[in-house]
C-alpha positions as CSV (number, residue, x, y, z in Angstrom):
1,X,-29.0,44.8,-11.0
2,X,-29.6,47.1,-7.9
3,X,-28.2,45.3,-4.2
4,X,-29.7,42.8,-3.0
5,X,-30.1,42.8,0.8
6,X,-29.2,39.9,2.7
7,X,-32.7,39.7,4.1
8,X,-33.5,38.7,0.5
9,X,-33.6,35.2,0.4
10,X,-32.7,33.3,-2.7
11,X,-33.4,29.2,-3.1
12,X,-29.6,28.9,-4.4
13,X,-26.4,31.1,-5.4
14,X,-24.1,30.2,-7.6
15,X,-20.9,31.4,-7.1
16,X,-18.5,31.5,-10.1
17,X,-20.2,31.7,-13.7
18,X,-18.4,29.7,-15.5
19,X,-19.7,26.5,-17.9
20,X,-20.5,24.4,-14.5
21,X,-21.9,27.7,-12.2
22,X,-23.9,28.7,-15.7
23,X,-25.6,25.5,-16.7
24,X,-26.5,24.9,-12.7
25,X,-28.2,27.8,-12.6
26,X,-30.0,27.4,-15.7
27,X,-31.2,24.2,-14.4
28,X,-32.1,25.7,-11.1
29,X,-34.3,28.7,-13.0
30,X,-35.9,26.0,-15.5
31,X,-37.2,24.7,-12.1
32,X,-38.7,27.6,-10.5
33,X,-35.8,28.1,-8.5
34,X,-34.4,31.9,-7.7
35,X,-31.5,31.7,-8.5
36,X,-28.3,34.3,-8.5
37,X,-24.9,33.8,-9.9
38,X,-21.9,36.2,-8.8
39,X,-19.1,35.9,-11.2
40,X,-15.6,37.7,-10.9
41,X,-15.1,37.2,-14.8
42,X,-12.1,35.2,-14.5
43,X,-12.4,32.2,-16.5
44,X,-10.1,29.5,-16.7
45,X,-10.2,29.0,-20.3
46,X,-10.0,33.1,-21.2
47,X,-6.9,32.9,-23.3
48,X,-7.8,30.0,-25.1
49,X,-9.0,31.0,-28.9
50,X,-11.4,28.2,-29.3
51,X,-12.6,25.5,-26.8
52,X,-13.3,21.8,-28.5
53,X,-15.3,19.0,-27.5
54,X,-18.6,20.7,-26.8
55,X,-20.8,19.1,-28.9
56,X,-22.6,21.4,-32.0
57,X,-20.4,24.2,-30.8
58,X,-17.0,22.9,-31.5
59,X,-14.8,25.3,-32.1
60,X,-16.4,28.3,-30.2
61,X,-14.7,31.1,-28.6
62,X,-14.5,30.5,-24.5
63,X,-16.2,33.9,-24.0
64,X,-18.6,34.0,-26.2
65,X,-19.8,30.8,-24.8
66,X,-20.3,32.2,-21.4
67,X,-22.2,35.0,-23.1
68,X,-24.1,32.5,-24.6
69,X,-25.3,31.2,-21.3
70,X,-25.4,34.0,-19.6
71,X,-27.9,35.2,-21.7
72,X,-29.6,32.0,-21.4
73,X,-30.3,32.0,-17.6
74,X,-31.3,35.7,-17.9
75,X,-34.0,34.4,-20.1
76,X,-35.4,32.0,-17.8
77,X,-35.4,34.4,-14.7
78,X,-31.9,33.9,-13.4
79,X,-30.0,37.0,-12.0
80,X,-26.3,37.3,-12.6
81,X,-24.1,39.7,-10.8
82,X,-20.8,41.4,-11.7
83,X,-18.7,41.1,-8.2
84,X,-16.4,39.1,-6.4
85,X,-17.8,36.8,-3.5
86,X,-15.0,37.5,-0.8
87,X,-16.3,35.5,2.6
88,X,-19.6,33.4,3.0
89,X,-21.0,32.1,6.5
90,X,-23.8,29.4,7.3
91,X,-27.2,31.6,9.1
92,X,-30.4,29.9,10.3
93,X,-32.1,28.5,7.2
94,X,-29.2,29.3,4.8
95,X,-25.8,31.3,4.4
96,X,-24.8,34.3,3.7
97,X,-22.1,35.5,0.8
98,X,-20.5,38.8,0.9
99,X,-19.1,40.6,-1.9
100,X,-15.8,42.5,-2.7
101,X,-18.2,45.6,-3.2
102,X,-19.8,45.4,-0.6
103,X,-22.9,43.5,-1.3
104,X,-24.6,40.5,1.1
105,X,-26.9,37.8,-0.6
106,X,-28.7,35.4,1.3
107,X,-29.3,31.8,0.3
108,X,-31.1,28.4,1.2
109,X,-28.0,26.3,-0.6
110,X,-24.7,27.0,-2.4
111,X,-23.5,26.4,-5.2
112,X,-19.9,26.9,-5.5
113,X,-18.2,26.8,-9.5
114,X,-14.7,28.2,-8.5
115,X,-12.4,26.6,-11.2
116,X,-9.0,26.5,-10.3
117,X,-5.6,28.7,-11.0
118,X,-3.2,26.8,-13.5
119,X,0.2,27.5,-11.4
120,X,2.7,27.2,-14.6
121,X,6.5,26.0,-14.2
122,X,9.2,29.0,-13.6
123,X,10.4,28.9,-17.2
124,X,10.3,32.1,-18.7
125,X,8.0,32.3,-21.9
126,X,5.4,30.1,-20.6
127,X,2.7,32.4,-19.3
128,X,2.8,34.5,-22.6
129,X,2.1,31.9,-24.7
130,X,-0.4,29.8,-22.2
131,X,-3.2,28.3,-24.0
132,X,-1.4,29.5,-27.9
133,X,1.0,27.1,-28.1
134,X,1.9,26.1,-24.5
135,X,-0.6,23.7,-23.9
136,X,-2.0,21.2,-21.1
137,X,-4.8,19.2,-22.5
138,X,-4.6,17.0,-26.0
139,X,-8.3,16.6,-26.0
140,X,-9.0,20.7,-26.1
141,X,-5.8,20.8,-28.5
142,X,-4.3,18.1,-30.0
143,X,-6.2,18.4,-33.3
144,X,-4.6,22.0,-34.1
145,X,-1.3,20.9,-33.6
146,X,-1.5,17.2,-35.1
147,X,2.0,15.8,-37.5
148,X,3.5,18.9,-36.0
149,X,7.0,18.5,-33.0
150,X,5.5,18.5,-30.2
151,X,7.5,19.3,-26.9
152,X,6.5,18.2,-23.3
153,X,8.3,20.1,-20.5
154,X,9.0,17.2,-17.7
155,X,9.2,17.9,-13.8
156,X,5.0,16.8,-13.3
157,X,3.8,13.3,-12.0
158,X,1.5,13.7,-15.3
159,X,4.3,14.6,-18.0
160,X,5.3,11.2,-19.1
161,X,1.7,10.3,-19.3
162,X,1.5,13.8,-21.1
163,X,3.4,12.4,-23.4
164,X,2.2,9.2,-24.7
165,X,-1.0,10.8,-24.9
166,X,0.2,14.1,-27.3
167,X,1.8,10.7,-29.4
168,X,-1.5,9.8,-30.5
169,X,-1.6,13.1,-32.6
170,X,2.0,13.3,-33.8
171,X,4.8,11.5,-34.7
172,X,7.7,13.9,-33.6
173,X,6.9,14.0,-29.6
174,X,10.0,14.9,-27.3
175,X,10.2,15.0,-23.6
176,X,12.1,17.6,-22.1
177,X,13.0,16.2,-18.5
178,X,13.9,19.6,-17.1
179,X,13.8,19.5,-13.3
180,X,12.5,16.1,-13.5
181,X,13.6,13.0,-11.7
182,X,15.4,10.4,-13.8
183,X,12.6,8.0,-15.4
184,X,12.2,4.2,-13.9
185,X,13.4,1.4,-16.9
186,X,9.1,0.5,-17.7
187,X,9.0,4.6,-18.7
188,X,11.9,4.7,-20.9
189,X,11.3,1.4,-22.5
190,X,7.4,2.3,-22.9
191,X,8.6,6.0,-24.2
192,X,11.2,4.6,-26.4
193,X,8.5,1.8,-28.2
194,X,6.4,4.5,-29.0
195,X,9.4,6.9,-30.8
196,X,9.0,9.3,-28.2
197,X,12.7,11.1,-27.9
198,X,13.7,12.1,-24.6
199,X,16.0,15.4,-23.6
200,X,18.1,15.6,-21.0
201,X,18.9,19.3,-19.1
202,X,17.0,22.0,-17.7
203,X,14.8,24.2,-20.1
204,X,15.5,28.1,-19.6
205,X,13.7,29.7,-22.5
206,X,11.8,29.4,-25.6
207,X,11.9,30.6,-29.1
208,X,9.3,32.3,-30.9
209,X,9.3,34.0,-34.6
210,X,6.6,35.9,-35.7
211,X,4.6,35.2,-32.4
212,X,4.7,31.4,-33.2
213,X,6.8,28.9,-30.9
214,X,9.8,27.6,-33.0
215,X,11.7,26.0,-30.1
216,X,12.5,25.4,-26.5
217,X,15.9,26.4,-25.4
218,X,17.9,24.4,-22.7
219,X,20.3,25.4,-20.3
220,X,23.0,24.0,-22.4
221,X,22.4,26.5,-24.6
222,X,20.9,23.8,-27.4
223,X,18.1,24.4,-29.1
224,X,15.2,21.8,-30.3
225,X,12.7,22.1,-32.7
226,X,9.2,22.6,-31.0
227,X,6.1,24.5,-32.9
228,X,3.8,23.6,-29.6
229,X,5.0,22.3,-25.5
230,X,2.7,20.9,-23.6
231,X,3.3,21.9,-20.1
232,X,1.3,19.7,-17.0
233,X,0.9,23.1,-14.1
234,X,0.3,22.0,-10.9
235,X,-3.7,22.7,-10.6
236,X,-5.3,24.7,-7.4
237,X,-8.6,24.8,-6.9
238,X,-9.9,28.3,-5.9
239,X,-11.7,27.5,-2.6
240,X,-11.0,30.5,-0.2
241,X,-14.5,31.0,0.0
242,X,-15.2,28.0,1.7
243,X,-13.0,28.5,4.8
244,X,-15.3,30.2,6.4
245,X,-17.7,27.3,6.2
246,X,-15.3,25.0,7.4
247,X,-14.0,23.7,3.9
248,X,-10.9,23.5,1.7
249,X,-9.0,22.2,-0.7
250,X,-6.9,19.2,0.2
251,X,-4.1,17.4,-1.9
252,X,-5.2,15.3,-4.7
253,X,-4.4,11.8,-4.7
254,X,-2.5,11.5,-8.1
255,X,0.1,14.6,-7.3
256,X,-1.2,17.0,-9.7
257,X,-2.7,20.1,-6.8
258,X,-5.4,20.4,-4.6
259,X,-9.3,20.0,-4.8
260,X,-12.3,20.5,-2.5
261,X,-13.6,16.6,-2.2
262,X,-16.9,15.9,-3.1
263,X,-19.4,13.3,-4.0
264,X,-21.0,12.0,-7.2
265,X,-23.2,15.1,-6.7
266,X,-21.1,17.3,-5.7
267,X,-22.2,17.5,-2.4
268,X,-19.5,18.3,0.2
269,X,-19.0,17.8,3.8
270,X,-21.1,20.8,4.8
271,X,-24.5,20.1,4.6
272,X,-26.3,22.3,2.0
273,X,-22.9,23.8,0.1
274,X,-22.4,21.4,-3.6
275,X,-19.1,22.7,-5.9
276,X,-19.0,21.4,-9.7
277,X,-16.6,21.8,-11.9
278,X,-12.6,22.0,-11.9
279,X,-13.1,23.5,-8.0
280,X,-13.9,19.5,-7.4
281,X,-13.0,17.6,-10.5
282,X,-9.1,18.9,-11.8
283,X,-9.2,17.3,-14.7
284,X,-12.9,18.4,-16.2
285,X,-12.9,19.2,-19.7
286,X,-15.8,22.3,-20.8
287,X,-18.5,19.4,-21.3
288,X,-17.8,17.0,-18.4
289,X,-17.9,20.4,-15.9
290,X,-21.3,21.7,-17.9
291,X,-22.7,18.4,-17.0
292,X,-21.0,18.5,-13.0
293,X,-23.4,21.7,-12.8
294,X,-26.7,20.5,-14.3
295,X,-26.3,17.2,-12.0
296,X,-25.6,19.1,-8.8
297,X,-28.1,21.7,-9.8
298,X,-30.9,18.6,-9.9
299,X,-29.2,17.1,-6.5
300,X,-29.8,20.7,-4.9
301,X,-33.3,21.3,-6.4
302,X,-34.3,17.6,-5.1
303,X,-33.1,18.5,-1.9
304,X,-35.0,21.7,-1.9
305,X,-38.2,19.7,-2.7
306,X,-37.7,17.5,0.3
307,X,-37.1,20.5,2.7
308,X,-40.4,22.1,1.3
309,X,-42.5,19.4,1.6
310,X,-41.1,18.7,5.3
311,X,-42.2,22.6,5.9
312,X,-45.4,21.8,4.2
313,X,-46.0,18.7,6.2
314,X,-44.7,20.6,9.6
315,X,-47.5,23.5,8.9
316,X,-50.5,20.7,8.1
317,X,-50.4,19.3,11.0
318,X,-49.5,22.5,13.1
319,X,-53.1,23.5,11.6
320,X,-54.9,20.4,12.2
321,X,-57.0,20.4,15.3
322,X,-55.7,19.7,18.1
323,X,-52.6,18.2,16.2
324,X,-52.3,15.1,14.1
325,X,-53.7,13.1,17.3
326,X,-56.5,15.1,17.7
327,X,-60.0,14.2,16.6
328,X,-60.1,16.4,13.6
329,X,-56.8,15.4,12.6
330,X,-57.5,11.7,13.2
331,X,-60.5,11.8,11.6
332,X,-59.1,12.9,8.4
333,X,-56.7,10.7,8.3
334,X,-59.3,8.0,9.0
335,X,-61.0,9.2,5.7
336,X,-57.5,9.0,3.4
337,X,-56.3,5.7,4.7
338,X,-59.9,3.8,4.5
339,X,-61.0,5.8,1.1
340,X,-64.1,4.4,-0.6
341,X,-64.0,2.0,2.1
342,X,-65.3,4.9,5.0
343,X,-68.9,5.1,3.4
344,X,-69.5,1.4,4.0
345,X,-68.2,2.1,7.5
346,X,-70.3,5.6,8.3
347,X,-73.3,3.6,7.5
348,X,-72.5,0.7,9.9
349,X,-71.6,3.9,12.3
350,X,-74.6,5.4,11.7
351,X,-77.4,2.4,10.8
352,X,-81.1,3.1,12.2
353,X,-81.0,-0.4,13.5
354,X,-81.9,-0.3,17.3
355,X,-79.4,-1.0,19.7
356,X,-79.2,-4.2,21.2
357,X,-80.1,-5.2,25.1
């Protein structure tokens, strides 16, 4: 689409257009709204093969799912933009977003769908086969690698959690303690109840033949049987756009990185600016952020509603006569407050009947 000048205003833009930036904005145009989204085209979930858990598109490919949507706020008279936002600032009325490229876009509200950067362990091996075989999530991929051995890489607050969960969907589950602190007595005896073995010694390396993960290599020079590892990266949520507005990400009360705080809505501290999505909620599968964007995309629209009906109300009575006190204006209130009941009254106002001495 050609620039947009800041000038320009929009009602909302959505920065980041991802599942919780797309399905905000389609929410936002189904309501009349203008709406923009500026997408980098950096999703989280790009070298995943499939995403799960969406229902009656299980199985999809990440990407074409955003094309999917795209296409779908398009339709319905969203914009999208190609760039990169790089700095935003509150204005009178609004804020306004500049881009990597240059471009300004001026808002009433924000909606910022960030995501997060998975920061993976320094074990060599692990980036290459992020989202394959390395894993985080059973819910997005326990299925594919069910009765299969399963490895999870230790050193997280998460990974012995990560590991009776990745139980449910195999038999064969080993924890690799790595750089991990020793376990307290409750977590072995819970770990050993549910057959879960448990390595000791750093892991260096991993196998693969014939681009599939065979088995993760320790420091000792051992080798164990692994055809997937779930890994638990420390998670950090991509908020430098918000500094100049006063916000940022904070540390996240269970350990596991840093989120911008929000509430139900996804309303932050700065008045006007919502996030959705893994920006705000770490731990959001594909469906739970789609449906973090469509309920801060109704929380924003409401509150648009509000401040146009304020405006609305402001400009009534700036037109009114002499003011909301003045006799034209008190008049016609007169008339809406007493309704049917102001004819009976004009005729007692108004009666032929001769004054009284």
């Amino acid at each position: 689409m050609t620039a947009q000048k800041a000038s320009e205003e929009l009602d909302v833009l959505v920065v980041g257009g991802g599942v919780a930036g797309l399905s905000g904005a389609l929410t936002l145009a189904r309501a009349r709204r203008s709406v923009l989204v500026v997408d980098s085209g950096e999703p989280r979930n790009a070298p995943a093969a499939a995403g799960h858990g969406l229902l009656s598109r299980d199985g999809i490919p990440p990407l074409e799912l955003l094309r999917l949507g795209r296409a779908e706020v398009v339709g319905y008279g969203g914009q999208i933009v190609s760039d990169r936002a790089v700095s935003a600032r509150r204005v009178e009325g609004g804020f306004v977003v500049e881009t990597g490229s240059g471009r300004s876009f001026r808002a009433r509200r924000l909606l910022v769908t960030t995501g997060l950067v998975d920061e993976l362990p320094e074990v060599p091996g692990l980036r290459e086969r992020w989202a394959r075989d390395v894993l985080h999530c059973p819910y997005c991929h326990g299925w594919e690698v069910r009765d299969r051995p399963i490895g999870v890489l230790g050193g997280s607050p998460m990974s012995v959690h990560q590991a009776l969960l990745f139980r449910q969907w195999s038999p064969e589950v080993t924890l690799f303690l790595h750089t991990g602190e020793d376990l307290a007595e409750e977590q072995w005896e819970r770990l050993a109840a549910r057959g879960i073995a448990v390595i000791d010694g750093e892991v260096t390396g991993l196998t693969v033949v014939e681009d599939r993960l065979t088995g993760v290599r320790l420091a000792s020079g051992r080798e164990v049987p692994a055809e997937a590892l779930a890994v638990a990266p420390r998670l950090a949520a991509r908020s430098e756009l918000l500094s100049g507005l006063g916000l940022g990400s904070v540390e996240h009360p269970m350990g596991v990185g840093t989120y911008v705080p929000s509430d139900p809505s996804g309303l932050t501290e700065v008045a006007g600016v919502w996030v959705a999505g893994n920006v705000t909620d770490l731990m959001a599968p594909v469906p739970v952020a789609q449906a973090a964007g469509l309920q801060a995309a109704a929380a924003i629209n409401a509150d648009l509603v509000n401040a146009d009906t304020d405006a609305a109300v402001a400009r009534r009575r700036a037109a009114a006569s002499g003011g909301v006190f003045g006799p034209a204006g008190e008049a016609e209130v007169c008339a809406r407050v007493l309704d049917e009941r102001r004819h009976g009254l004009d005729s007692l106002l108004h009666s032929e009947e001769p004054a009284r001495p």
